[in-house]
Residue, then its C-alpha position, 0 to 999 in steps of 0.5 A: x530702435x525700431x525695425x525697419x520695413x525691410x526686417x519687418x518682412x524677413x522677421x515675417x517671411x522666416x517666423x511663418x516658414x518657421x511656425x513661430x505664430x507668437x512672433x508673426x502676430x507680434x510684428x502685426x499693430x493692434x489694428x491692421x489691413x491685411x487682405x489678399x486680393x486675389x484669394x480665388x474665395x474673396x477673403x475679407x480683409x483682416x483688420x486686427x491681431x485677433x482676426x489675424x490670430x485665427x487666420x494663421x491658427x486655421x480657425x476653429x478647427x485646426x489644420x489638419x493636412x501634410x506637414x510642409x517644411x518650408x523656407x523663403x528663397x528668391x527674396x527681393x525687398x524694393x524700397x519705395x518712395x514712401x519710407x513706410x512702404x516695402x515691395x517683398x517678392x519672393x517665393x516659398x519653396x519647400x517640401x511636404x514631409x509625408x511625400x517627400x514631393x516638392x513644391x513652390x509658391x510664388x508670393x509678392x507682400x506690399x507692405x506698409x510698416x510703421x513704428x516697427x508694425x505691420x499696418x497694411x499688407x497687400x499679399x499676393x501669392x499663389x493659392x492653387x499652389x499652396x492647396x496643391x502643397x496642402x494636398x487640398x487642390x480639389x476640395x479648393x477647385x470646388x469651393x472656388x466653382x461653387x463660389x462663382x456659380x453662387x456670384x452669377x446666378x440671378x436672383x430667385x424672385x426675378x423674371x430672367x429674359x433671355x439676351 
């Protein structure tokens, strides 16, 4: 028997506070839509478990920041009328083990689960908090800064009037 939605989002939420990379990609299908809409750098979509497999091994260099112990807490799952289709809101609440600081990241997943797997997963959560946790809240301000600053310039071969 297959997992419903609702263990599909608890596996997921508990194996990535746990570290447990093999088992998160797992409850991924082969080919997915993963997006986070309000990343602050406009992160393209992923779209298989091996995007998937960099997203959450950070990439080709490994992370190197604070330690965060982490749990989910405040878990509301809200089923739809679409039985593939799950609403978690919850909140990632944890402390960074060098500092002893605490922290909380507010997230929501819209989730689309089908056979057991995840095929398309909205995430919507808080990564200024999660850069703050991370120790990384000014290298992310700036990059944010950079990124907007790149999207409104005009173009450099053309005449620019005034309003």
């Amino acid at each position: 028997m297959t997992d419903t939605p609702r263990e599909v989002f608890l596996k997921l939420v508990n194996g990535v506070c746990e570290e447990r990379w093999a088992d998160v990609l797992d409850l991924y299908a082969e080919q997915t839509d993963v997006s986070h809409p309000f990343h602050p750098l406009g992160a393209p979509s992923m779209h298989s478990r091996e995007e998937l497999r960099a997203h959450f091994g950070g990439g080709a260099q490994p992370y190197q920041g604070p330690t965060l112990r982490r749990r989910p807490t405040q878990i509301n799952v809200h089923e739809t009328a679409d039985p593939e289709v799950i609403v978690g809101e919850f909140q990632y609440e944890g402390v960074v083990v060098e500092t002893g600081e605490p922290f909380t990241i507010p997230a929501v997943f819209i989730m689309r689960v089908r056979d057991g797997k995840i095929v398309e997963s909205r995430d919507y959560l808080d990564h200024l908090r999660s850069a703050a946790a991370r120790d990384m809240l000014p290298e992310v301000l700036n990059a944010i800064s950079d990124h907007h600053a790149k999207a409104t310039d005009p173009p450099a071969n053309e005449d620019v009037q005034p309003a």
